[in-house]
C-alpha positions as CSV (number, residue, x, y, z in Angstrom):
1,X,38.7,-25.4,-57.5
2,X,38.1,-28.8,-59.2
3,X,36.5,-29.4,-63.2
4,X,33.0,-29.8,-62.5
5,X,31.9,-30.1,-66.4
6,X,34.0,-30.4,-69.7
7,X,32.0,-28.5,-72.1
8,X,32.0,-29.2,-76.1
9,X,32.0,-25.2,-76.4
10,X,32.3,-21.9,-74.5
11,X,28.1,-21.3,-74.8
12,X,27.3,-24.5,-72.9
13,X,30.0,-23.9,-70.6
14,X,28.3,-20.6,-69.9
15,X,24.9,-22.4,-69.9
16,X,25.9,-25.6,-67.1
17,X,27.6,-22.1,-65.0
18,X,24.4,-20.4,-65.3
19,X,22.6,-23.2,-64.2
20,X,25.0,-24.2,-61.4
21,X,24.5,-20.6,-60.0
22,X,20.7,-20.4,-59.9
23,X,20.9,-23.4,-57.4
24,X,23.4,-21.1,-55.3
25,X,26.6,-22.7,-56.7
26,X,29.4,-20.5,-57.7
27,X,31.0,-21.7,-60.8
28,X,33.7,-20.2,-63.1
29,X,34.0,-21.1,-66.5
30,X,37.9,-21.1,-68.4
31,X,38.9,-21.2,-71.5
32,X,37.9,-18.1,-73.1
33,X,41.2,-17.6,-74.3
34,X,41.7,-20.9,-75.8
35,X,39.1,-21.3,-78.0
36,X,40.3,-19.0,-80.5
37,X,43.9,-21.2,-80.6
38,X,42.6,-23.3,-83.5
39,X,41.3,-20.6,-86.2
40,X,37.6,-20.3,-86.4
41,X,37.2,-24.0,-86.1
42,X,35.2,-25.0,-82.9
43,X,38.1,-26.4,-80.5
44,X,36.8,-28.8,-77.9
45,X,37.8,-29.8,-74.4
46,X,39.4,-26.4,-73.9
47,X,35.7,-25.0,-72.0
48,X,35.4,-26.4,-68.5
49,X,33.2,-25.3,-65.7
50,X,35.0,-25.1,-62.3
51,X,33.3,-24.7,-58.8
52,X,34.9,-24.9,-55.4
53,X,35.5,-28.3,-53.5
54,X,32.6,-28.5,-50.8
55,X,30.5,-27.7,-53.8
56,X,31.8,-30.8,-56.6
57,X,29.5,-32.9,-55.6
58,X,26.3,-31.0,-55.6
59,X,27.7,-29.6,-58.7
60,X,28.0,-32.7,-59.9
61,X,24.5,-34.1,-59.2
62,X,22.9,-31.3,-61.0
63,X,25.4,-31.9,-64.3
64,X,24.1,-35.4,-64.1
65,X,20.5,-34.6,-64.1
66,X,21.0,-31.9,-66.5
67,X,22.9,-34.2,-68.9
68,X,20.2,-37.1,-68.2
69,X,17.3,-34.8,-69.2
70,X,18.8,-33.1,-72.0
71,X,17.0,-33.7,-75.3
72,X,18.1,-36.4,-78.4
73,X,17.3,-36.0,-81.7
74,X,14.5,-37.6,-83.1
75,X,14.7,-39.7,-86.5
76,X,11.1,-38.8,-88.3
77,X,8.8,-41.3,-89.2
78,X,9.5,-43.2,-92.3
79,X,13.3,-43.0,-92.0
80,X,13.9,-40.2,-94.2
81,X,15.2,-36.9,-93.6
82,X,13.8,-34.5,-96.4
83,X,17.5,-32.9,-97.0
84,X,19.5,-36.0,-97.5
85,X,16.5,-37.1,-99.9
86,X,17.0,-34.0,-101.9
87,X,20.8,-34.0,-101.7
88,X,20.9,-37.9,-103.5
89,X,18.1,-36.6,-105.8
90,X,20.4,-33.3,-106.8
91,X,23.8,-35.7,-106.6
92,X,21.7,-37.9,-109.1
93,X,21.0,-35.4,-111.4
94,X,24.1,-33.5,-111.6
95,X,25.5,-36.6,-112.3
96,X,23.6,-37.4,-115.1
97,X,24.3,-34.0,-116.9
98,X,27.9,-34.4,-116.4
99,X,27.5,-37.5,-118.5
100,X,25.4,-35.9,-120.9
101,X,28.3,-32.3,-121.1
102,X,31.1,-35.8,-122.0
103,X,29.0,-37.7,-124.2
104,X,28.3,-34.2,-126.5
């Protein structure tokens, strides 16, 4: 068995395996043990996807498309994303009465 895919988490391990197996590949996915090592924080690297030799490199060409057609965030016209506009506005303000609680 050889590492097909290094996943960021357990779910998209799970996800790339399910996929991998609706094309008639048969994939296993480790780490469920590990990823509870590090607390509640998310621990990466520890999810991979493995699938037996003669199947790598078909494996592999469907990881590639999959990771060439999967989707990127989009910035929104104008620049600005509405919560980090808010969060400066609120920053600003609680700022401001800080000053005014010293001054007094």
């Amino acid at each position: 068995m050889e590492i097909a895919y290094r996943a960021r988490d357990i779910t998209e391990a799970h996800i790339i395996a399910g996929m991998l197996g609706a094309h008639g590949i048969e994939a296993h996915v480790g780490g469920h043990f590990l990823q509870g090592a590090m607390g509640e924080i998310g621990s990466a690297g520890f999810s991979n996807v493995h699938v037996d030799d003669e199947d790598y490199y078909r494996a592999r060409v469907l990881i590639d498309e999959y990771e060439r057609d999967a989707p990127t965030p989009v910035a929104k016209p104008g620049g600005q994303d509405r919560p980090d506009h808010y969060a400066r506005w609120f920053i600003l303000v609680l700022i401001f009465l800080m000053w005014l609680l010293w001054r007094f």
